[in-house]
N, C-alpha and C positions, 0 to 999 in steps of 0.2 A: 504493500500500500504506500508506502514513505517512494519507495525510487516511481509508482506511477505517479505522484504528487510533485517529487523533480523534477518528473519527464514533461508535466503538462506547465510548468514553472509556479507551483500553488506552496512550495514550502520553499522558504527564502534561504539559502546560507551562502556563506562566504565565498567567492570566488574559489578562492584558494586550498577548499576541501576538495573541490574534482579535480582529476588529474587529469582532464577533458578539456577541448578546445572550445566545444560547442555547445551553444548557451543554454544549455537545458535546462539550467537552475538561475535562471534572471530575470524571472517575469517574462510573462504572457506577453509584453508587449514590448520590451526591450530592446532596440536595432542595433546592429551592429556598429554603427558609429555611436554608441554608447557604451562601449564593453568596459570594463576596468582597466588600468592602464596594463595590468601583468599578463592579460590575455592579446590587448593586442599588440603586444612586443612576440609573443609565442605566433600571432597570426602573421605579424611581418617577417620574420625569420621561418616559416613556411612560406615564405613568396606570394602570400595572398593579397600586403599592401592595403591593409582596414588602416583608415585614418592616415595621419600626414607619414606616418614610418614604412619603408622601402629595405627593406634588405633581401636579400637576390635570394632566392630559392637553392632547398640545402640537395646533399647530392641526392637521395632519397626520391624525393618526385620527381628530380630528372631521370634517373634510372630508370623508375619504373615508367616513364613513358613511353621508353624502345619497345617495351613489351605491348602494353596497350595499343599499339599499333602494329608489332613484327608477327605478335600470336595471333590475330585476326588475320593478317595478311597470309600465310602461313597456313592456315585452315580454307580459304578461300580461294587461295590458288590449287589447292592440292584439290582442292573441288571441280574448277572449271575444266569444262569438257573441251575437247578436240577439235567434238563433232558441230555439224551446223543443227540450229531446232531448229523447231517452227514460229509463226507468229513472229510478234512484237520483237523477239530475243533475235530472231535470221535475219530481220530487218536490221539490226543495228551489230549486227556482227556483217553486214554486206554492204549497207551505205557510207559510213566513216572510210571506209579502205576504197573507194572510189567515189569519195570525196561529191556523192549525193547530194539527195534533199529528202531530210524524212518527212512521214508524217505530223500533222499540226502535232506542236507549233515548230516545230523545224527544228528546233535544237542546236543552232550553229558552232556552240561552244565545242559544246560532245562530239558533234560531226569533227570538227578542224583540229578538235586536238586528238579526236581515233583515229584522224588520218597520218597526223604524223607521229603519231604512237605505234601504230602496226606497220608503218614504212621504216621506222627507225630502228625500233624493237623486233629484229626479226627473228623471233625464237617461235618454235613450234607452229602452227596451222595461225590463219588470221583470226577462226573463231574461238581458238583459247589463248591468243592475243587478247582480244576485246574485252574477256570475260578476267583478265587478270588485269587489264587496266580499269574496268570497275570494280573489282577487289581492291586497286590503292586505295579507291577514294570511300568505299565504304570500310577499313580500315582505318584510311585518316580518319572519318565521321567516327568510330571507336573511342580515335587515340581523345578526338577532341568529349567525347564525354567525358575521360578521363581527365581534361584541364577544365571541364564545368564543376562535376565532382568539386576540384580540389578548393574552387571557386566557392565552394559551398560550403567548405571547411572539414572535407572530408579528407581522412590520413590519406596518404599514396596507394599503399597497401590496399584501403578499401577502396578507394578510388579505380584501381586497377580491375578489381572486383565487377565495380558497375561498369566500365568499358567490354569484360568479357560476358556478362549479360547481356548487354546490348548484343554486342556481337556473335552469339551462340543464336539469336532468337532465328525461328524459319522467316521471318522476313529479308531481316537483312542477312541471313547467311544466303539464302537461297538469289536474291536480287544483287549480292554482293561478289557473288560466283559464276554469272553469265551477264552478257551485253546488255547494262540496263541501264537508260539514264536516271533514274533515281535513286544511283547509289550513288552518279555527281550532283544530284538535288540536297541529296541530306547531306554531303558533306558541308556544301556551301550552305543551308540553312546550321548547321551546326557551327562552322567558322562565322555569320552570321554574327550567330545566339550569343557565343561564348563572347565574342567580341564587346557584344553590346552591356553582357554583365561584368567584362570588364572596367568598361566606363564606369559602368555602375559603379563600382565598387570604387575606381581611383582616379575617375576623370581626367585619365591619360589619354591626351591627344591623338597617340598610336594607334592606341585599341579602335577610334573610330576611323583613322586610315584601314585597318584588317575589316570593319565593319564594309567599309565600302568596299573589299574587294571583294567580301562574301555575298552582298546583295547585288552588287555588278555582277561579278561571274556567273552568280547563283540565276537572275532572271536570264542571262544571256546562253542560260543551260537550259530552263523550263521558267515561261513565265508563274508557275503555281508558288513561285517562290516568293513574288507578292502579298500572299494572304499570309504573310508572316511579319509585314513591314507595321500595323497596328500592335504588337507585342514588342517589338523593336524598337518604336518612338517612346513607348512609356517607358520601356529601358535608357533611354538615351536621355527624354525629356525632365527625365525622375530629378539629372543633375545640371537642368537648364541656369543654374546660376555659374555654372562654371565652362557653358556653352560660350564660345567668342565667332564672331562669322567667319576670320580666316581659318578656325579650326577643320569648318564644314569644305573650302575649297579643294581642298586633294581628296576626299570621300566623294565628292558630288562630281569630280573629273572623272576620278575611277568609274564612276559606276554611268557615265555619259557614255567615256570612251568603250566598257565593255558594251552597253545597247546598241552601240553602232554597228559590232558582230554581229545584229541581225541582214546589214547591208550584204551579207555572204549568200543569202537566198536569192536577193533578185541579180545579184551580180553572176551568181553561179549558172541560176536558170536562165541569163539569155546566154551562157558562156557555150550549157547545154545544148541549146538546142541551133544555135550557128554553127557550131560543130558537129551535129547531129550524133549525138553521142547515145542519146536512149532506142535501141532500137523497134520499138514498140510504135515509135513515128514511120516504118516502114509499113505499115500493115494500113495505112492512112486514118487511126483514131489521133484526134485534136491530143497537141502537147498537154500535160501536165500528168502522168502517170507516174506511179511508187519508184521509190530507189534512185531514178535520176533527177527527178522535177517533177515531185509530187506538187500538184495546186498548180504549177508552171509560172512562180510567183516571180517571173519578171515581167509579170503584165497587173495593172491595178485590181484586178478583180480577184486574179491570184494571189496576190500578198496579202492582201484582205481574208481572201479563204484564208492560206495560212497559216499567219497567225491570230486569226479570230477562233480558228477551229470551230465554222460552223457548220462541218459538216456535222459536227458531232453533237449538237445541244447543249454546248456550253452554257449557255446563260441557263440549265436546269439546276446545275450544281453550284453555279451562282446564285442562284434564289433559295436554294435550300439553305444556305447559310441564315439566310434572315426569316426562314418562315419555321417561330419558333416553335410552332404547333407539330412539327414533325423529331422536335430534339429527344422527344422519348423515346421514339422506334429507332434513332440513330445512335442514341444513346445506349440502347441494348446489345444492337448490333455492335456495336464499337468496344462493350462489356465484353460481349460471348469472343471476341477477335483477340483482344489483350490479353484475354482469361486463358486462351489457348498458345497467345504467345510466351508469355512468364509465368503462367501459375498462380495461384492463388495466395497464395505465403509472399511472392515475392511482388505480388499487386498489394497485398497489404503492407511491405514494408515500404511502397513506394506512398502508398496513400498518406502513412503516419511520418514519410519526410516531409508530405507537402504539406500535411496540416501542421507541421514544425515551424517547416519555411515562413507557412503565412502567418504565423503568430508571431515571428521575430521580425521579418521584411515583407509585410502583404505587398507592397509595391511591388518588389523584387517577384513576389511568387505571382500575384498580375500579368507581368511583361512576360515571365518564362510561359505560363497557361494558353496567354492569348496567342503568343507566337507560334506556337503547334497546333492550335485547336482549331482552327478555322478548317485546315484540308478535311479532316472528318465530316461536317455535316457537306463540303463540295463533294466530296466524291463518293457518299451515299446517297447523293442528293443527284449523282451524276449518272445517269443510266445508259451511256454507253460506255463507260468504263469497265471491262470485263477484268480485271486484275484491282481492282479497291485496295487491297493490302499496302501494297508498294506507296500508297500515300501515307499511312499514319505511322512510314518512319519515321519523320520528327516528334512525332509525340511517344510512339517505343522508346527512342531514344531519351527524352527526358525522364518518360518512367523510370529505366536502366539508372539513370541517376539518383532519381530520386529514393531510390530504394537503397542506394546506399548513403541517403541521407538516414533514410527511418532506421535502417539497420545499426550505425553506427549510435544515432541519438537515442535510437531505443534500448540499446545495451548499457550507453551510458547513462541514462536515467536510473538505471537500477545498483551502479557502482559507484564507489567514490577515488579511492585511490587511486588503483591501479591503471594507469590512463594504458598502458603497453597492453594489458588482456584484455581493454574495451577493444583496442584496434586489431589484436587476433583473432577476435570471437567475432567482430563486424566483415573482417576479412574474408573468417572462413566460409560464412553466411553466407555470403555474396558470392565464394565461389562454388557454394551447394550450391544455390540457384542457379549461378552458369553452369556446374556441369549435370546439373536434372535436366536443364532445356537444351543443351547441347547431344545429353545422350537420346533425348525423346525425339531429335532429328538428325540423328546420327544417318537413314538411309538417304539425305543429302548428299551422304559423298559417292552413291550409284550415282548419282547425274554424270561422274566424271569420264561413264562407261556408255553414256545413251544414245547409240549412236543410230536410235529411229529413225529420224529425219533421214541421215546418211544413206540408209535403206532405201527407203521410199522414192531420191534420188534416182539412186541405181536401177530400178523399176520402172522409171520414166523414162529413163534412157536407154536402156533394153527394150523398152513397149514402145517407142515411138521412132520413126525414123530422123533421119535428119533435114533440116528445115520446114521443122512442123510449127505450126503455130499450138501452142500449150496455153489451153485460158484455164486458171485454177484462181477462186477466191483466196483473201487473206490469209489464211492459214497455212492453206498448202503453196501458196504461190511463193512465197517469200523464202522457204530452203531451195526452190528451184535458184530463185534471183544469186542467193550465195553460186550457186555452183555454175550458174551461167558467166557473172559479173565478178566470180573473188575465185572460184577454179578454175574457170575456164572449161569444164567440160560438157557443155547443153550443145556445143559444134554453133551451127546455123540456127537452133533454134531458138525461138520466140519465147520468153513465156508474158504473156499476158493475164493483170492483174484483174477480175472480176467474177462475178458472177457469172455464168454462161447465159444465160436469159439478157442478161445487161447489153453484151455484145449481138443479140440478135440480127440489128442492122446489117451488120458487118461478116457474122457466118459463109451467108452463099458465096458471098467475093473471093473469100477466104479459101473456101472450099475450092473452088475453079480453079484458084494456084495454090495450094499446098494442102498437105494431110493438115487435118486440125484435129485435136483431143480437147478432152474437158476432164479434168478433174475435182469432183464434189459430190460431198454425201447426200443419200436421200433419194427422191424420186428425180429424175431428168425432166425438167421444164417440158411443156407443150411447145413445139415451134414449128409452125407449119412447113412442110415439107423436107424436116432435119428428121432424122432418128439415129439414138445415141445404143454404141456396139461398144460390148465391154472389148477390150484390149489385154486384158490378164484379169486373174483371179485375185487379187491381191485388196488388201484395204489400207488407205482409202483406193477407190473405183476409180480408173483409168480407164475413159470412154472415149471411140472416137465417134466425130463426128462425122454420120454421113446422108449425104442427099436421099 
């Protein structure tokens, strides 16, 4: 009963009875820039910088940072596959390496620097290339929970803790182990975050130069990185008296100069199509197809598609943000998601750091909430999103943290002395919980053997001849684009991205100069005087078309 009464700050004693850094015992409402003065000398010589005292971080947290980021990278790479997928993952293990246009909103960052990360980087296949150059950055996004954490006033030791939680969970190990831009979204909302409670904390001008590289790079990767910029100002704003306006001019360049990387789209797509690079302009359907010039956004209607993404109902997941009458069914959904990513023990240690947080810094726990929480209600809210997980990284992420807030403050709540066995017993905590969710997705590291797609491939190109035109929807069209445009082996042939019903127009033409297939599940469209002959036995159904 006495250490729940510390833990909630309800029984007052002396500083100087814990052997703890963190305020458990100083009132409910106590901030950090109010600590005793012998705490915050112990919080400057951790490198944390509460109040006007500076002294450089011991070697301890630096240490263990190599790790917070070499053992995620490490598990990540031993992950990523060889082979090409399907979907979303082919596309972006095929467009960066010849230097594309993806799908909304284009991504120019991730495109321009996959291109010269798999040009540069030439070790094994381009698609476990891609798949280990977003293991850096969802690695980095680890290392950087590890510098929130410590931001938090968490030991290294536990700090390192909530970095391998994070990093164990099947989101980010699985988006962190194949071609996906939203493991450079969380990186850069986490360089961001951490920046911003930087400031927070010591109104160093720096931290808001890193802030601007994280919100520059970070829109100029996925504009979703937006709805974290209201979490971000109350971070920044919290210490508007120590704001100056020349401090904002090199953030405000930074993040000009990275939005100008979207000028990459319409400069590439007319680069494309002068040169006739996408070959899918042979078969005479208007430019703007997958992989070379998607949207064809060097024309105004194009750039507009683009990056508005309207083909997709953006403005649905926009409006769910504010229509609050649906935060309960997202709120469930978003329960049942988290509950399956960390567990139950380690959602309650996370819950009991935030309601720490908000007792000591509600400001602070404010800006950290809002900054993650906004992608949950878009992208439940968003009904063409078929992968939703991949957004509530940044809020996994901060759970991961927070839980080695609660774990750490919660053990210390109930001790007094011995400050060394609070941080072993938070330590170890922290790493039961990474290694329960790490071993419950342990069959993660089969992906690094899946070589379906690969198959399915070799199917195509056995069942069809050479210069066929190949129409397969999104799914399946996209391992073909890897092995036509990053292997080199489709020969002459086409593949064209769509529906087969879609291209109707264009069939009989098709037909009169070359074999055409279709690739897609389910019944074969009606089309007056086509009918569709399977081609092998195989699934998915490789049909050709004919008169």
């Amino acid at each position: 009963m006495r250490g729940a009464m510390r833990l909630l700050g309800l029984e007052r004693e002396p500083p100087e009875a814990s052997g703890v850094l963190w305020p458990s015992n100083f009132g409910p409402f106590r901030r950090a820039s109010r600590l005793p003065e012998a705490l915050r000398r112990r919080a400057a010589v951790r490198g944390l910088n509460v109040g006007p005292l500076s002294i450089r971080q011991p070697s301890l947290a630096s240490v263990m940072a190599w790790p917070a980021f070499l053992v995620p990278l490490a598990l990540y790479a031993a992950t990523a596959s060889p082979y090409v997928a399907y979907w979303d993952t082919a596309e972006m293990q095929t467009v960066p390496y010849i230097l594309g246009i993806a799908h909304p909103t284009g991504f120019p960052l991730f495109v321009m620097a996959g291109w010269a990360f798999t040009h540069v980087f030439a070790v094994g296949t381009v698609a476990w290339r891609m798949g280990f150059f977003c293991a850096l950055a969802m690695a980095g996004a680890a290392r950087l929970a590890y510098s929130l954490a410590l931001l938090l006033r968490v030991e290294p030791t536990t700090a390192f803790g909530s970095a391998m939680l994070f990093a164990a969970g099947e989101v980010a190990w699985s988006r962190g182990s194949r071609a996906e831009v939203h493991a450079f979204v969380i990186f850069f909302a986490a360089l961001a975050i951490v920046s911003a409670v930087r400031w927070y904390r010591t109104a160093d001008p720096r931290a808001l130069v890193w802030l601007g590289v994280g919100v520059g790079l970070g829109l100029a990767t996925h504009e979703v990185i937006g709805l974290l910029l209201g979490g971000i100002a109350i971070l920044v704003l919290a210490r508007y008296r120590d704001l100056r306006p020349r401090m904002l001019v090199l953030p405000a360049a930074i993040v000009a100069a990275s939005l100008a990387l979207y000028l990459y789209l319409p400069l590439r797509s007319a680069y494309v199509t002068s040169h006739h690079l996408d070959p899918t302009t042979a078969l005479g359907v208007p430019p703007g197809r997958p992989y070379w010039d998607y949207a064809h956004p060097s024309t105004p209607a194009g750039i507009k598609r683009e990056l508005a993404g309207s083909d997709f109902n953006v403005g649905h997941g926009l409006a769910g943000i504010f229509s609050v009458a649906g935060y309960g069914r997202i709120g469930g959904r978003y329960a049942d998601a988290a509950r399956d990513e960390f567990g139950w023990l380690a959602l309650g240690a996370a819950l009991l750091g935030f309601a720490l947080v908000v007792r000591d810094e509600p400001v602070l726990a404010a800006g950290l909430v809002l900054a993650v929480a906004l992608p949950i209600p878009f992208v439940l809210s968003y009904t063409a999103e078929s992968d939703v997980e991949r957004y509530f990284l940044p809020s996994y992420w901060l759970i991961a943290v927070l839980a080695g807030v609660g774990a750490s403050r919660g053990i210390a709540g109930y001790m007094r002395e011995n400050s060394a066995l609070v941080t072993s017993l938070a330590t170890a905590t922290l790493l039961i919980f990474a290694m329960h969710v790490g071993w419950t997705n342990k069959d993660l590291l089969q992906q690094r053997s899946d070589d379906g797609a690969e198959k399915y491939v070799d199917r195509v190109i056995a069942a069809t001849p050479d210069g066929a035109v190949i129409v397969a929807n999104w799914a399946y069209a996209t391992p073909l684009a890897y092995a036509a445009y990053v292997q080199g082996r489709m020969g002459h042939r086409i593949v064209e991205t769509a529906w087969v019903g879609d291209d109707q127009a264009y069939l009989k033409r098709w037909i009169s100069e070359r074999p055409v297939y279709a690739v897609f599940v389910g019944d074969p469209p009606y089309i007056k005087g086509l009918r569709f002959e399977a081609a092998d036995g195989g699934y998915p159904p490789i049909l050709r078309v004919e008169p």
